[in-house]
N, C-alpha and C positions, 0 to 999 in steps of 0.2 A: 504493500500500500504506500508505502514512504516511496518507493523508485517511483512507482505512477505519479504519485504527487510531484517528483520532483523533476518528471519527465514533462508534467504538463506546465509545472511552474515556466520550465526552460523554455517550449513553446511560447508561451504567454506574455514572457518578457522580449522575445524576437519579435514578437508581431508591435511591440507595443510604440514602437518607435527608435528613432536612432539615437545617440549620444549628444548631439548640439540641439537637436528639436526637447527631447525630453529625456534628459539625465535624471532627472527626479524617480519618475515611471522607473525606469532603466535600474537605477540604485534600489530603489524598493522591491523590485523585482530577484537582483542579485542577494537582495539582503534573506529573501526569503530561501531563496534556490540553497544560498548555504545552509542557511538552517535545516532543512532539509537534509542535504546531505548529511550535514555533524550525527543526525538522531540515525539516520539509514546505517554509517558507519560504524558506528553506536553498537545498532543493535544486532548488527552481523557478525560482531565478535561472541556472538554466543548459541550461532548454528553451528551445525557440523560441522566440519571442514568440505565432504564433496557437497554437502547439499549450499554451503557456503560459497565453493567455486562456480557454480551454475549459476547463482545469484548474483556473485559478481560477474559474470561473463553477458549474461541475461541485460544486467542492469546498464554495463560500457556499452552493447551494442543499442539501448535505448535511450540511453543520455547520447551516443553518437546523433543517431537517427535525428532526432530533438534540435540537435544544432544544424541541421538541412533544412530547417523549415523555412527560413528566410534567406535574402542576400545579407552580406554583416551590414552589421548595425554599427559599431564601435570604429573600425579601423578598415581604412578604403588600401590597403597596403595589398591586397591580393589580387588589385588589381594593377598591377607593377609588376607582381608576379605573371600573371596572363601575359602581361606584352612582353616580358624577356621570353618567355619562351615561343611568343609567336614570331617574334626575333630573330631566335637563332633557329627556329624551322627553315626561314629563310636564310639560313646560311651568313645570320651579319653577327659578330660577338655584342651580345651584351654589352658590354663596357665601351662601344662605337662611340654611340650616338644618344644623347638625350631623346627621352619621348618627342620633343618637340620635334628634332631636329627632320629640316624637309627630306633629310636624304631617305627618312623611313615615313616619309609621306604615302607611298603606295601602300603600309600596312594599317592603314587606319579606318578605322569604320566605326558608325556611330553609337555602339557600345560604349568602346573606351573612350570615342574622341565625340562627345555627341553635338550634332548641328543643329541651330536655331539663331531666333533672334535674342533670346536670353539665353546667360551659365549662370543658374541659380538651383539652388540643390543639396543635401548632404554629397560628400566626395568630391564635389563638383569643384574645378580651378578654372579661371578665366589667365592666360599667359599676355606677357606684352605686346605677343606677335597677334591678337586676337582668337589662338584656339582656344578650344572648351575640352577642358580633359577633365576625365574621371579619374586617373593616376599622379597620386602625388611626386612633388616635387618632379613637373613635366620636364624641368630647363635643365636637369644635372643627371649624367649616368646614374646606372645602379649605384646600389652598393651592396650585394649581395655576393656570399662566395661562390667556388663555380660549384661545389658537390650541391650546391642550394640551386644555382642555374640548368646544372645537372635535370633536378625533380622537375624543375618547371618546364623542362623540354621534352621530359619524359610524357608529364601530363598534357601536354600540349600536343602529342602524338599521337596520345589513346582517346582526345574528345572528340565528339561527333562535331561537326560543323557546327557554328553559334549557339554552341551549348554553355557560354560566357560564364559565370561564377561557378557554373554546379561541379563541375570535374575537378574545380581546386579542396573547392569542402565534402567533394566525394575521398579525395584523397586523403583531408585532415582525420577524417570518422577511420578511414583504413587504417593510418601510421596511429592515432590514439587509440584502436582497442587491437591494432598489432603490439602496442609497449606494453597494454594490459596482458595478454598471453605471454611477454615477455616477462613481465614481473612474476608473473603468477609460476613460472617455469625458476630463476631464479632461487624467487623466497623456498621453494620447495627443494632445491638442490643445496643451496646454500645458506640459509635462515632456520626459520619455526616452520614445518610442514604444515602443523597445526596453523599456526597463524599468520599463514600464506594468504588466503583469499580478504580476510579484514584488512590486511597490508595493501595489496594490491586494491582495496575498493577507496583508499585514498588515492589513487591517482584515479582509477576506472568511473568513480560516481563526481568526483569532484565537478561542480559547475563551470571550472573553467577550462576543464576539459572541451564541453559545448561551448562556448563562448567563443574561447579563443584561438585551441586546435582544429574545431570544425567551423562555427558559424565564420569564424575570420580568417580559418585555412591560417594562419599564422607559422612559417617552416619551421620555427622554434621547435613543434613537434616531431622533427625528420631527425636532427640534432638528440633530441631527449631519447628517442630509443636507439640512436647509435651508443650514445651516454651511459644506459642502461644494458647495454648488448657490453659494454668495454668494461662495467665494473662487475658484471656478472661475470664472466672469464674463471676459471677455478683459478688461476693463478698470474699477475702481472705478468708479462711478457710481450714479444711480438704481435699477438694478437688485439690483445687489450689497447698497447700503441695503435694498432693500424686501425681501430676503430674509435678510439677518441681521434686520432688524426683527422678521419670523415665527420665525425661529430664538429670540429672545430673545423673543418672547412663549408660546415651549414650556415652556423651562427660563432662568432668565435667566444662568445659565452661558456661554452664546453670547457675551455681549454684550464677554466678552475678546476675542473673535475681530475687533473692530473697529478698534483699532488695527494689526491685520494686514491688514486689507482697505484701509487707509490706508496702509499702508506704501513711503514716500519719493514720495508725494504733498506738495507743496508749492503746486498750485493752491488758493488759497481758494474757489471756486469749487468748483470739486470735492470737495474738503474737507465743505463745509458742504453740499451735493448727497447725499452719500450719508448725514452724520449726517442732514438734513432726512427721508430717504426711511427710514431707521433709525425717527426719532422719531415717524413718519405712521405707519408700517406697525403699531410696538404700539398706539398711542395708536385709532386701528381696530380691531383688536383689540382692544383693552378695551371699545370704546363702548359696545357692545351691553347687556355684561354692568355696566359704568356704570349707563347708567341703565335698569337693572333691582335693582341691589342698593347704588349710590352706591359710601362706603368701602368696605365690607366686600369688594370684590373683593382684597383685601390676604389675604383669608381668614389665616392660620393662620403667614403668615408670620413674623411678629415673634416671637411664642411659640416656634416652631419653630427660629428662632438662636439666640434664648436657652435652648431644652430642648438645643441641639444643644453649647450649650459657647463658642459665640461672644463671649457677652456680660463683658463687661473685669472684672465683680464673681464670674464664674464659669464660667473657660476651662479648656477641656479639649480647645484645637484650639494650631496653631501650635507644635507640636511641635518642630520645628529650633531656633524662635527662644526658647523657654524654657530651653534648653538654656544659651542666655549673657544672658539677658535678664529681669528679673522678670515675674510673667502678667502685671499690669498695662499692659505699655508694647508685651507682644505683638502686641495688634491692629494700636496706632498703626502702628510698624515694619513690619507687614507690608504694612500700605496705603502707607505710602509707596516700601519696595520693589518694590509693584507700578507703580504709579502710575509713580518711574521706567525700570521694565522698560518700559512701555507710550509712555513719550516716546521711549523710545531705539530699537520696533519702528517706530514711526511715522517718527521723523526719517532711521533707518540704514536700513531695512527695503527689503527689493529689490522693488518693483513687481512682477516678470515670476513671483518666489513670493511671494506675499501669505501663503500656511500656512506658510511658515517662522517669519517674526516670531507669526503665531496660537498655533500650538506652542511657542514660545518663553514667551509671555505664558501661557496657557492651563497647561500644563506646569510653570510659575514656579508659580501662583499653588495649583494642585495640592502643591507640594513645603511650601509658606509655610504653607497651611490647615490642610492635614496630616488629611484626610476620611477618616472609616472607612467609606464606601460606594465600593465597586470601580464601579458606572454609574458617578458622575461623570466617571471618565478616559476615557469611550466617545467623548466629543470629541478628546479628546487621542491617539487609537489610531485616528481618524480622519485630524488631521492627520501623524502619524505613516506612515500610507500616502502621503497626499498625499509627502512629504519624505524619507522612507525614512532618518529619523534613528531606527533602532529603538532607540535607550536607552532612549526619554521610556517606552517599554513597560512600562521597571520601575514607574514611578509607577501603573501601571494592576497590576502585581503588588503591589507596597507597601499600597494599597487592600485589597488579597483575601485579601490575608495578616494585617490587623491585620481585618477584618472576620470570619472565619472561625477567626482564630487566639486572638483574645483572651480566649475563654469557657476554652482549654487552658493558657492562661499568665496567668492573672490576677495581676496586681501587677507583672508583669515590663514594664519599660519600652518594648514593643511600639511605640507610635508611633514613640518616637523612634527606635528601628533598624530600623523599616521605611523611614520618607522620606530617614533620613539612610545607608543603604545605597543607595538611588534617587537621594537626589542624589549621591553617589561614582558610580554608574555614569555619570551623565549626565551628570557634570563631565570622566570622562574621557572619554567621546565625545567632546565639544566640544576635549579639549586633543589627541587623537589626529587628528581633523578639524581642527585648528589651522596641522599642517606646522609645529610645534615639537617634536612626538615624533621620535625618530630613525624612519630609514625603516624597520628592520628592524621595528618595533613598528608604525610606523604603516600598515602592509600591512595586518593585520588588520582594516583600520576600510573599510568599503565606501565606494569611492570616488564621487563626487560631482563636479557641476559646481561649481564656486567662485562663490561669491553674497555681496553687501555684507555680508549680516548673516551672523556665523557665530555 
């Protein structure tokens, strides 16, 4: 009854409108969707184990299903996706030509480029040159890697003719309840058999699963089950390397996740085996598109950190840390915060869970950044299953609440009490999971096997 509810919530809020017309709707609708979920997940830690898997398998492909009901609502980003791959169907590299540019004038049709006497519209861009496009940022290359331009030429192969959005969120609903079989395969080889299927139904039933893997096709997802495919590996090596390599040539987000896959690894051998099989795997990845466009496979990058707030002369990220720290010195400190998060998964970091330390890193580095886009934490609600530490969840709410919430509260200091509510939750997890809380408090905290790193 809970997955129904939470399948029809999800419909319900797709239909309800988009992100700049009504965030309100939108927010209320997510606020419920989780709710829902929390109780679903809840309660399926106290079936069987196989009557338990069928329920989570049952439930991913119906929370998939749910995020097909509409075109996205939040984020016009998939369709950037569509034209790289109608792109390189024709034979021109991604990283050529801006959407705009005339020289991809014959691939335009009023889909993505729509004609009229108005551009007015959610997605909708009116450019200097008078087109009307549906894809953002029309005037500047990609900036996507190639194993990500890879997928989008892949699906761009298997759509029928002007079959426009559905092939990409047909894909997202495949790679999110492909990583659910993948979890669910993992926790059982590697984890609690027992408590494999409640594991996996944090990522499987998760709301943002629908939202952001399907309804937004968002590739984040392509990344997260390579992610999940490299820390699932029975042991670091070549393999593990060469599949976080493709992880991190989707989104370079991954590329936290490698001090996890190292973790309390001390052979240098090994060591240098899996960064070796890491560095092969992008460096592959890229060649192709190397030499066919040289730099510019960098596409859209650099501009992109600096439009995003990155840049030390004009930040608008690192939220926690501005709180006691000038913008200025924001950056530095948070790279070195990470940087020692990342020695300390590697050196303490328990081999037998490699997604513990990932989550730990990946989850840090989420709190530090402080990103108003809810995908990002798709990785982190990954390992989250993997680890069945559901705090780090709030960073993946913190995300949806300043991305959805901010057009309702403009001026109100939104970043900072969304990451810094996420990290109170996730600090008390860690002190509750510590065995410093008294018992009567720390009953509440789902218990776990004891592992190096906590």
């Amino acid at each position: 009854m809970l997955l129904t509810a939470l399948t029809a919530v999800v419909v319900d809020t797709l239909n309800a409108g988009d992100n700049l017309s009504n965030p309100g709707r939108l927010l209320a609708g997510y606020a419920v969707a989780w709710a829902l979920f929390a109780a679903a997940a809840w309660t399926v830690r106290r079936a069987p184990a196989r009557a338990a898997t069928v329920l989570v398998l049952l439930g991913a492909a119906a929370v998939a299903l749910a995020g097909l009901a509409t075109q996205p609502r939040t984020s016009n980003d998939m369709y950037r996706y569509a034209w790289d791959g109608r792109v390189q169907a024709a034979g021109i590299s991604p990283y050529a030509y801006p959407p705009a540019a005339p020289e991809l004038a014959p691939l335009r049709d009023n889909w993505l480029f729509p004609s009229g006497p108005t551009c007015e519209g959610w997605a909708l861009t009116h450019t200097d040159s008078g087109l009307c496009v549906s894809i953002n940022r029309p005037t500047v290359p990609t900036i996507y890697p190639p194993v990500t331009e890879g997928w989008y030429l892949a699906v761009h192969a298997v759509s029928p003719p002007d079959s426009r959005h559905k092939p990409l969120q047909v894909g997202g609903a495949v790679l999110a309840f492909g990583t659910t079989v993948v979890l669910l395969d993992v926790l059982r080889r590697r984890g609690d058999p027992e408590r494999a299927p409640a594991r996996a139904a944090l990522w499987a039933w998760c709301p943002a699963a629908a939202f952001e893997a399907v309804s937004n096709a968002h590739i984040d997802t392509l990344g997260v089950l390579f992610a999940v495919l490299a820390l699932g590996t029975t042991t670091a090596g070549a393999r593990s390397g060469a599949l976080l390599g493709a992880a991190v040539a989707v989104k370079i987000l991954p590329v936290l996740a490698l001090p996890g896959a190292l973790s309390g690894q001390r052979d240098p051998a090994r060591v240098l085996r899996v960064l070796a099989c890491t560095v092969a795997a992008v460096a592959l990845a890229y060649l192709p598109y190397v030499l066919a466009s040289g730099t510019g496979v960098l596409g859209y990058l650099p501009g992109y950190l600096h439009e995003e707030g990155y840049d030390p002369d004009h930040v608008r990220r690192f939220a926690l840390l501005r709180l006691l720290l000038p913008n200025a010195a924001a950056g530095a400190t948070a790279a070195v915060l990470l940087a020692l998060t990342a020695l300390y998964v590697w050196w303490r970091g328990d081999p037998a869970r490699p997604w513990r330390g990932a989550l730990l890193l990946t989850g840090t580095a989420l709190l530090l950044f402080s990103p108003s886009y809810p995908w990002y934490s798709l990785l982190v609600i990954a390992f989250v299953a993997l680890d069945g530490r559901w705090e780090w969840l709030t960073v993946t709410l913190a995300g949806t609440v300043l991305f959805l919430a901010g057009r309702l509260l403009p001026g109100f200091p939104l970043q900072a009490w969304a990451y810094g509510v996420a990290a109170l939750v996730v600090t008390a997890g860690a002190w509750l999971r510590s065995g410093r809380a008294p018992r009567r408090v720390r009953g509440f905290a789902p218990a776990g096997p004891t592992a190096r790193l906590r």
